[in-house]
Every structure is written in structure tokens, then in C-alpha cells.
N, C-alpha and C positions, 0 to 999 in steps of 0.2 A: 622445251623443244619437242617435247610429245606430239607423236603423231602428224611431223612435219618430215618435206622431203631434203633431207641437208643439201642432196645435190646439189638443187634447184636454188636453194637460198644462197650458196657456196661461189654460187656463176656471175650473181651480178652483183652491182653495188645499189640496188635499190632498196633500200632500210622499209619501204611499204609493203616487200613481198610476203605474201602469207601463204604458204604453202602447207596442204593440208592432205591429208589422207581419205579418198572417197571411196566408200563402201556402194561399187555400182556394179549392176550384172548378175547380181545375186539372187534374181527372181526364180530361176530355171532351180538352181539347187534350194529351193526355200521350197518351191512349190512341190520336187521328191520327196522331202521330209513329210511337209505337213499331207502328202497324200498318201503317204504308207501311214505314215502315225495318224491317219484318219481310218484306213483298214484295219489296222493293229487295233484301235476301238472297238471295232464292228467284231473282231473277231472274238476279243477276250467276252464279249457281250453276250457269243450266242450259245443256247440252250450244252450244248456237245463239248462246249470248252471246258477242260479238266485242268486245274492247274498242279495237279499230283498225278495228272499223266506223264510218265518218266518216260515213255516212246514214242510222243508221236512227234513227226517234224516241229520245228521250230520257222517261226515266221519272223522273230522280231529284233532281228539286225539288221540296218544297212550299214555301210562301207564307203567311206570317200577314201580311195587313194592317189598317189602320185610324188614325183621328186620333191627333194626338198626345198624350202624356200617359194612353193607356188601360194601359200594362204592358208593351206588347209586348219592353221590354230585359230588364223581369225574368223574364217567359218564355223571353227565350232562353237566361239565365245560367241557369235553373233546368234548363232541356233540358240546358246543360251540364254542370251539377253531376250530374243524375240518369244521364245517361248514361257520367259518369266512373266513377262506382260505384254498391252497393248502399248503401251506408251515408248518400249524398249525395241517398236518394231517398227520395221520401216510402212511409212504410209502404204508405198505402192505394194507389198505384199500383199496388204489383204486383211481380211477377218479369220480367222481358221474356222472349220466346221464344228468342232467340239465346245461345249460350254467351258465358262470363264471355272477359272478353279479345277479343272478335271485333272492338269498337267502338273507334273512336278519335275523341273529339269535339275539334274546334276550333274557336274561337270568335273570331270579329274584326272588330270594332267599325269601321263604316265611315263613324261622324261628322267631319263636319268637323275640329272642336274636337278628336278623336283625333289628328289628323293620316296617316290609312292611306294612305297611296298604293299603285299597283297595285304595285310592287315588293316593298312591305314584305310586302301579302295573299301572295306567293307563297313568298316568303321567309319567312313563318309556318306555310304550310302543310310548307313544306320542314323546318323545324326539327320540328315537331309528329314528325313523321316518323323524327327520330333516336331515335326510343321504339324503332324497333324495331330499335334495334342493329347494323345493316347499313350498309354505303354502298350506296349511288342509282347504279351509274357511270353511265348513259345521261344522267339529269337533271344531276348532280354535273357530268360535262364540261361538258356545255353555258352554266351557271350559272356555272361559274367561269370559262368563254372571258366569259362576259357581265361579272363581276363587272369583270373585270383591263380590260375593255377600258371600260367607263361606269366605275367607279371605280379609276382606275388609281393604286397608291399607298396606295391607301384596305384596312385592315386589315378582312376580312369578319368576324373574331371581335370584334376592336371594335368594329365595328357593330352587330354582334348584340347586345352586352352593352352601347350605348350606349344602343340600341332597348325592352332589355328581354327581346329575347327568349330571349337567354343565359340571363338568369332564370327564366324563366317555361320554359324548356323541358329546361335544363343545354345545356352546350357541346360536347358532341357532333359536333352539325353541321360543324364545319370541319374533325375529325380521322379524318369519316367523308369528305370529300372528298376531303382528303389521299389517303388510301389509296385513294380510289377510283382517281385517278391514277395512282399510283405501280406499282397492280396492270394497267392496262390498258395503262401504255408499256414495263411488264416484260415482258408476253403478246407486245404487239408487235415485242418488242428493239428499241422507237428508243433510240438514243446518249442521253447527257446526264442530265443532273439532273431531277430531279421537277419544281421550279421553271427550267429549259429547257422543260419540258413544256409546261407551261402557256403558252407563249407560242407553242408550235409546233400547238397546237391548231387554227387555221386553217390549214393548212400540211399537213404529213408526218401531224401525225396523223389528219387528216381522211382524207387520202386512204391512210391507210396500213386505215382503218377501213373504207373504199372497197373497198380489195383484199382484205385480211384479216380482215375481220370476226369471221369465223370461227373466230378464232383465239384470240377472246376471249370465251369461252362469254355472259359475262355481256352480250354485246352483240349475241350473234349472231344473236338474230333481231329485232332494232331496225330494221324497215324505216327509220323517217324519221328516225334521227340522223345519218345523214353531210348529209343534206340540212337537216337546222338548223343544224347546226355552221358548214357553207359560208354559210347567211343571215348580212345584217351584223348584229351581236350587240347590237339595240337592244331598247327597250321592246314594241316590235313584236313581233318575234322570241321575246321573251320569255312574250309571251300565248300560244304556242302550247307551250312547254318544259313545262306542265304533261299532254300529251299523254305524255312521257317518264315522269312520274312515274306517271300512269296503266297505264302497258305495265309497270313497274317492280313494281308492288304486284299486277300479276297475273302476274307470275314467282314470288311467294311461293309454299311448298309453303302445301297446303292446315292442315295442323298451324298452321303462321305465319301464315296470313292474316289481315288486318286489314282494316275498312273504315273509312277516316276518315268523319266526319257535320260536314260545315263550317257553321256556324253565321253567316251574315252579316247581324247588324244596321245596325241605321239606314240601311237602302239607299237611303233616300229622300235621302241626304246623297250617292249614288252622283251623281247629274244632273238635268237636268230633262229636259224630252222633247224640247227639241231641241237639247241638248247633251249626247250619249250617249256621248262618248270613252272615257272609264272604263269606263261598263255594257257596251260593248262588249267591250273587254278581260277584262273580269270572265265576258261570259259567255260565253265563249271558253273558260275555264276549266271550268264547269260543263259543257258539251260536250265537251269532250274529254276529263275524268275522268268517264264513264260509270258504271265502278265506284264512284265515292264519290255519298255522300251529302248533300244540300245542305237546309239551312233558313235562308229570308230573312226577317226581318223588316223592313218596312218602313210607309207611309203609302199607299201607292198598290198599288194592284194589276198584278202585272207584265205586259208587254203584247205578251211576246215572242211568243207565239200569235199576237197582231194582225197580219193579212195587208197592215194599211196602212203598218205600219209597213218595207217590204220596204226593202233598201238601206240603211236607219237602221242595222241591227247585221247579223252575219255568216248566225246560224240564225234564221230566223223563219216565224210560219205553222205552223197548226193540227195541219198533216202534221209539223212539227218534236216540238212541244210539243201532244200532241195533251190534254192535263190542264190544258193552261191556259189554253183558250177562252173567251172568251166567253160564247159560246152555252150552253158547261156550267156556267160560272159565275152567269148568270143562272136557268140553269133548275134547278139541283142545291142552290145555295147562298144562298138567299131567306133571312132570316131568318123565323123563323114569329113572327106575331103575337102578341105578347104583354101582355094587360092590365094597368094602371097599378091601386093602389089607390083612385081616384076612375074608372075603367073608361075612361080615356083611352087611348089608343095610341102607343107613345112612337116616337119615329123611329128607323128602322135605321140609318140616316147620321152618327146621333152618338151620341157615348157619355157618361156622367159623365165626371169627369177620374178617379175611381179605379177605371175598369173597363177590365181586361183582357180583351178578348174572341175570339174567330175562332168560328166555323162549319164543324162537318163537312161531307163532302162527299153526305153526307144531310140537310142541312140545319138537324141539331140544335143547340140551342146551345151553346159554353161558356165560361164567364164567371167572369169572377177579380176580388173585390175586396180592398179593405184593411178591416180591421176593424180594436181596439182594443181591449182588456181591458176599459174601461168607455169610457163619453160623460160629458159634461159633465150630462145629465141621467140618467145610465142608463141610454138604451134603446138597443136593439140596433142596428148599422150597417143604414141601408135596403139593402133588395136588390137586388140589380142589376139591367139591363134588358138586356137585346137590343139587339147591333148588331154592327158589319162581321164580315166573314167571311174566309175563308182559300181558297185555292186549293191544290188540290194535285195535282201531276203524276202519273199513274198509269199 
């Protein structure tokens, strides 16, 4: 009974009704995405762009929010489907402007009832990542000093595949770590075993990465890994090792390049607003992978622009996130008016339960419902109305 409407099958005694779920109206938010994530291109491309710049604005969030129950999950599996391939996209979108292979969507589920913690988000992002066949060393070190010392004993490949995400991504990941090792204490000539290695990672190799950096092409210009390595190897610690990855994926030759587009729903299951431990960490992430691309879904509107909020998280304020003020959200992202069939004016504040919606940053609308083969009486699903809107970082 997937992806059928019960109502509708519920009302009559017709055994031929097939009622199904239609993914319509989605053009307006498809065509947001792919034309920031076509800037976001343009921008990691030119000359000026620093990705170990730690000040300058951030360009590459947008934001769909609104109440619960309007769509906003299956927009974001469908941004993920569309962006996996051609074949996952709906015809009428389109070709996107980027070559095939450029994108790399991940997607991860930040509800409760998921159970994500900030470890797992990074450690997905990480795996997502063995697509492109390489080891990580700068990230891979760091990660596995983190793994051995929080889970000591603890098998990362069985982890992965307890997780899921052995599945969902192949196993990879821990054979790409391996070598990442194994190649960086050859470069170096420390003594001992692969697994010596790893436990000398605080120690000789740290400072041997100190002295000789140099000596291991693939680390050589890693300003801030001998200085993560030497941090005690916590959760802390960890919010920042996606800087690593960031420095990592702009070493790729330009033929390789890739841009991951991290897709984080249910953010609203991230905190509340005055308990931001996670949002923190989380946006720690988005800040310091400058090159990647982020889309949130969540209920609320993000508030990292808000100057009030200062101290609450690490980057904050207008000058940070200059796309996701306020001030431009109220005056860019208004919904326009729109007449009811009895010429009422329905509120922007809320939405049916089956309407998917966000707001360009022109203020147009676009709006997704479910429809049904037929109704109980035949007539056509009512049409949707206007309401919340989306923010996006530009």
C-alpha cells in the first residue's frame, strides 16, 4: 500500500482504484536549488576562492522551512534522487548546467527517531566519500586517532555495517584508511606496524608530520593537521576534522572534482533554541566545508544571521551568513497574496497538511501537493495555497 492515498481507496467499493502519490509543482523549488548549486560552482571555481579562508562569508546553505507534515522530507529525498542521476529526475526539470559526475548528494536524516548523532553525520559524510576511490590521509589520520581512542576495541567496519552505512555506501571506507596509514608512515620511515601506527599517531607521528611534512606530498600543505592531531581526540575535536576533508577535496585534480550537496533534514529535531549543542557542532561543519554544498530542511527558519543570537554558536551575524537575514527574508520572501475560491485570503503561516511549499528568493511561490488517480467523488485534488518560504545563502 506504499505510496497510495488510504482515504481515497477507504470511500468506495471500487477494487480497480489505484491511488497513488504524485510528485507535481516541484519545478519552482528544483529550479532554487539547481541555480544556487550552479553559483556555488562558479564560485568555488574562481581564482580568489580560499578554502582555509576561516573569515570570509559563507555562501553555501539554503534553507526550506515550514510546519509539519507540508512535504518538506520528500523534497529533500527527491533533491536526492534528482541530483543522483538523470534517470531519478523528473523529465520536466530539465538538464542542470553542471557536467555529469560533478555532484555528489548526501542525505541524512537528523530525526530523532533516526537516531543521528553528530558522529554518525560525519562519518556519513566520510563514507559518501569512498565514491571517489582515494584515501582522505589528512581526514583518515585524524578520524582513526579519534576512532581508536572514543572507541577503543570497537571494529569501525562493524560499525559501519551495523549503521548501515557499509550498505548504503560499500566498504570502502576502512580499506581506504588503512592505506592512508600505511602510505604516510612509509613516507615518513617510522619503525613498526601499520597498527603500531595508529597508536603512535599522538606521538612520533604527530611530530614527525611537524618536522617532515614535506615529505609526504599528500600532507604537505595541510596547515592545521599536526595541530588537530595534538587536540584531545573528542567530539569537540571532531567538529572541526571536517575542515580536513574540505582541504582534501580541493587537492582533487580538476578532471576529479567533486562537490558533495549534503542534504540535512529534520533539523528541527537538531535543538531548540536554547539548547544548540549539536546545531553548533553541525554548523561547524557547514563553515568549514566551504566548497560543499548544503540543503536543510527543517520547521524553523535558521537564525545563524541573528546578531542576538552571538555566543549561542561559533559563526554568527549578517557579516557571517550574509543570505540569511532577516531583514532579506522579510523583505525578498513575503509570500504574495493569493485568492481563495470564495475570495478569502488564506494565511502564510500555514499550510494544508498536504502541501509542500518554500518561496524563492523573489518571492514566487512553489508548492507541491499530493493528488490521486481519482476522489471519492471525482473531482480534481483542491489547489494549493501559499505559505512558508525558504531562505537561501547567496
Amino acid at each position: 500500500m506504499a505510496d497510495r492515498d488510504l482515504r481515497a481507496l477507504f470511500s468506495t467499493n471500487d477494487r480497480g482504484l489505484e491511488a497513488t502519490e504524485a510528485f507535481t509543482n516541484r519545478q519552482s523549488q528544483w529550479e532554487l536549488v539547481a541555480g544556487a548549486l550552479t553559483g556555488h560552482l562558479r564560485l568555488i571555481i574562481e581564482p580568489g576562492f580560499d578554502i582555509e579562508d576561516l573569515e570570509r562569508p559563507r555562501h553555501n546553505v539554503m534553507v526550506f522551512h515550514g510546519v509539519g507534515g507540508i512535504g518538506k522530507t520528500t523534497l529533500s529525498r527527491k533533491l536526492e534522487a534528482a541530483l543522483t542521476g538523470a534517470d531519478q529526475r523528473p523529465v520536466q526539470w530539465g538538464e542542470p548546467a553542471w557536467p555529469k559526475g560533478r555532484i555528489l548528494p548526501v542525505r541524512i536524516d537528523m530525526a530523532r527517531s533516526a537516531g543521528t548523532s553528530f558522529e554518525d553525520l560525519v562519518l556519513t559524510i566520510r563514507a559518501a566519500l569512498a565514491e571517489l576511490g582515494r584515501p582522505l590521509p589528512a581526514f583518515d589520520i585524524a578520524l582513526r586517532r579519534y576512532w581508536e581512542t572514543q572507541h577503543p576495541g570497537e571494529s569501525l567496519e562493524e560499525y559501519l555495517r551495523r549503521g548501515g552505512l557499509a550498505g548504503r555506501f560499500g566498504r570502502a571506507m576502512p580499506q581506504q584508511m588503512q592505506s592512508a596509514l600505511s602510505d604516510v608512515a612509509q613516507a615518513l620511515l617510522l619503525p613498526g606496524t601499520v597498527g603500531t601506527v595508529v597508536g603512535q599517531v599522538a606521538g612520533s607521528l604527530t611530530r614527525a608530520l611537524r618536522e617532515r611534512r614535506q615529505t609526504v606530498r599528500a600532507l604537505a600543505g595541510c596547515a592545521h593537521l599536526a595541530d588537530l592531531l595534538e587536540a584531545e581526540p573528542d567530539v569537540e575535536a571532531l567538529s572541526f576534522y571536517p575542515h580536513l576533508l574540505a582541504w582534501e577535496l580541493g587537492q582533487l585534480p580538476a578532471d576529479k572534482a567533486v562537490t558533495p550537496v549534503i542534504l540535512l533534514d529534520t533539523f528541527e529535531d537538531v535543538g531548540d533554541r536554547t539548547h544548540r549543542d549539536l546545531e553548533r557542532l553541525i554548523q561547524r561543519v557547514v563553515w568549514l566545508m566551504p566548497n560543499c554544498f548544503f540543503v536543510i530542511t527543517g520547521r524553523s527558519r535558521l537564525q545563524w544571521a541573528d546578531a542576538a543570537i552571538q555566543g549561542q554558536l561559533d559563526y554568527t551575524g549578517p557579516a557571517a551568513w550574509p543570505g540569511l537575514t532577516p531583514r532579506r527574508l522579510s523583505r525578498n520572501l513575503a509570500p504574495p497574496v493569493r485568492r481563495t475560491a470564495t475570495g478569502g485570503r488564506p494565511s502564510s503561516a500555514t499550510s494544508p497538511p498536504r502541501t509542500a511549499t518554500t518561496t524563492s528568493p523573489a518571492g514566487s511561490p512553489a508548492t507541491a501537493h499530493r493528488s490521486s488517480a481519482r476522489t471519492s467523488d471525482g473531482s480534481s485534488p483542491a489547489a494549493p495555497t501559499a505559505c512558508r518560504c525558504t531562505s537561501i545563502c547567496r
